[in-house]
C-alpha positions in Angstrom: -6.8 37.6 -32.8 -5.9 34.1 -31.8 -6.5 34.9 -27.9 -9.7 36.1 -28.8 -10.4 32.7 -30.8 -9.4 30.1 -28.0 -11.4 32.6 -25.4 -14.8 31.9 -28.1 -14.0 28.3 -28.1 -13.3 27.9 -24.7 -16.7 29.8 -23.7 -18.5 27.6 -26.0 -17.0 24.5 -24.9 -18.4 25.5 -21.3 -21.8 26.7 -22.9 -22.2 23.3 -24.2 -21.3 21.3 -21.4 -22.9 22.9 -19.1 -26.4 21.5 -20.9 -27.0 19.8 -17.8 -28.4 16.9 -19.6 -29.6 14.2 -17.0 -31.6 11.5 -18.8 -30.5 7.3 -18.2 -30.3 6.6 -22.1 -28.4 3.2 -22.6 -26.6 3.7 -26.4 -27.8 2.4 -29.8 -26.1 -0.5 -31.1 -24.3 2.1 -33.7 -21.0 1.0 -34.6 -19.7 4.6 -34.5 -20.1 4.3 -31.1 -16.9 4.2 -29.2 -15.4 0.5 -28.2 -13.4 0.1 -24.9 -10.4 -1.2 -26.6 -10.3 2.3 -28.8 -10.0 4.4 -25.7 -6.2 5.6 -25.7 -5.7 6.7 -21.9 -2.1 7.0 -20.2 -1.1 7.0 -16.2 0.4 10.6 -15.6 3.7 9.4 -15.7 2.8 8.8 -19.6 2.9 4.3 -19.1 -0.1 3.1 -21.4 -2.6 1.7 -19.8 -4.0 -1.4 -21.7 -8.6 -1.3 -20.4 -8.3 -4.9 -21.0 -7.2 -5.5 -17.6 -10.3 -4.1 -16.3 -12.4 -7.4 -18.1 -14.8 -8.2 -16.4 -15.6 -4.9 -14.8 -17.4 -2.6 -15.4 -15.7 0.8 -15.9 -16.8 4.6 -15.2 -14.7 7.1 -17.6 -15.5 10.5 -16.6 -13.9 12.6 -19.4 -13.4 15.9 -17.5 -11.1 19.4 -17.2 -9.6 21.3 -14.6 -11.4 24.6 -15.9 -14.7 22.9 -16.8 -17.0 24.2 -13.8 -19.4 21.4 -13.9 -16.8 18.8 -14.1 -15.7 20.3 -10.9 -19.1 20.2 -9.6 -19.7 16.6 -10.5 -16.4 15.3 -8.7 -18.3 15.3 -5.0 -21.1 13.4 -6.3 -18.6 10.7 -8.1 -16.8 10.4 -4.7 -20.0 9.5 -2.9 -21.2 7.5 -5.4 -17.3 5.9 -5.4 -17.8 5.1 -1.6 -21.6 3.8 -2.2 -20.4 1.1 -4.8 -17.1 0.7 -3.0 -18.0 -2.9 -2.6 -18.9 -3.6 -6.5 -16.8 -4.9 -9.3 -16.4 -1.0 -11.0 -13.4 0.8 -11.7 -13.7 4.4 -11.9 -11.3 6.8 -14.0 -11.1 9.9 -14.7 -9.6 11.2 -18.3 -8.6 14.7 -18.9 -6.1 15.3 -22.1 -4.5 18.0 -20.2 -0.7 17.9 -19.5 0.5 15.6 -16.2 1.4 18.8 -14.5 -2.2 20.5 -14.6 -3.7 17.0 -13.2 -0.7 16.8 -10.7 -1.6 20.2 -9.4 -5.5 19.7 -9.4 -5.0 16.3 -7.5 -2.9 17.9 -5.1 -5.5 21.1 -4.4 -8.4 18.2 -3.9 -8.7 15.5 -1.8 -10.8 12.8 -3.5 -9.9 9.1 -4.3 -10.0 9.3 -7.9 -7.5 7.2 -10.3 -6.7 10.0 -13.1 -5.6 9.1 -16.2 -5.0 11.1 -19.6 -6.7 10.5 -22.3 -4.8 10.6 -25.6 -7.7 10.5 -28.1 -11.0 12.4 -27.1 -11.6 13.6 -31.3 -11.7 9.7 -31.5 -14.3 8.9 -28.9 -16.3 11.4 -30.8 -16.6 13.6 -27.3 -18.1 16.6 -28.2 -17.7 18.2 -25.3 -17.0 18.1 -21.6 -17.9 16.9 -19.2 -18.9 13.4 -20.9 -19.1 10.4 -19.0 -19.0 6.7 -20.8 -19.5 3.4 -18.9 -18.5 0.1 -19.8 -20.2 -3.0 -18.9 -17.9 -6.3 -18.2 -17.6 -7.7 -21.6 -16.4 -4.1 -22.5 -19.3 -2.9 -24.5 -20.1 0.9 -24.4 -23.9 0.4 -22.3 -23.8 4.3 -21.1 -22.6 7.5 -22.5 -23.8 11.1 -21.8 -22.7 14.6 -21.9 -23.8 17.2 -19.1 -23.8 17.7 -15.2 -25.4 14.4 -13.2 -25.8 14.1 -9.6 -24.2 10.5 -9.4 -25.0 9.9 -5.9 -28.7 10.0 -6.7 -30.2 7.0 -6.5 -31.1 6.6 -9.9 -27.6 6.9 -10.8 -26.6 4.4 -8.9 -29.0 2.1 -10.1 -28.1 3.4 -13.8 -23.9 2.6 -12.5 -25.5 -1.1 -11.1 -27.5 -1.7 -13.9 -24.4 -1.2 -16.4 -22.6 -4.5 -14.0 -25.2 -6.8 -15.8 
């Protein structure tokens, strides 16, 4: 009975991310809105890693999962979009709560340039679902947050990425 419980969950996890959701809606001033400094994320040998270094940046947190197909689908379009704004002031991460060992293993099956992280709190964040991607401008205030596929290397995405460096 429990198998057949994490199997529903898991297929409506993927049913729900896989919206495919691709509008460029800043966030409401909400306070319920999640702050940079609440975002609990680790290096994969577990070391905390404190956002405030990233002041003055802007930062790209792609909340993602080995087994969430879209996720997977994204990544290429990150990487392009990663070599497009190569030359901007943006750090990209990418959060998955999984265990070290399943990010080890995914980062050693692909090749791309990505700084993974864990992410210790995603009920927090109020993430729904996955994939989910947040971006914070350089004072650290939340300007971005969706849930769904997006082609980032679209143009309009990297004018939505640019736009979020103001």
């Amino acid at each position: 009975m429990r198998v057949i419980q994490k199997i529903t969950l898991i297929i409506l996890i993927g049913i729900i991310s896989c919206k495919g959701k691709n509008n460029n809606e800043a966030v409401s001033d909400n306070q319920s809105e999640p702050d940079i400094n609440k975002v609990s994320l680790t290096d994969l040998k577990g070391n905390s890693i404190n956002l405030k270094k990233y002041k003055g940046k802007t930062v790209f947190i792609n909340f993602w999962a080995t087994w969430c197909r879209p996720c997977l689908e994204e990544m290429p379009s990150i990487a392009k979009a990663m070599e497009i704004l190569k030359d901007k002031n943006i750090e990209f991460l990418f959060a998955s709560n999984e265990t070290p060992d399943q990010i080890e293993k995914f980062k050693a099956n692909h090749s791309y340039p990505f700084n993974y992280v864990r992410a210790e709190n995603l009920e927090d964040l109020n993430i729904m679902s996955l994939l989910t991607t947040f971006i914070f401008n350089p004072e650290g205030k939340l300007v971005f947050s969706d849930m769904g596929y997006r082609k980032w290397d679209a143009q309009e995405n990297i004018d939505l990425i640019l736009n979020s460096t103001k």
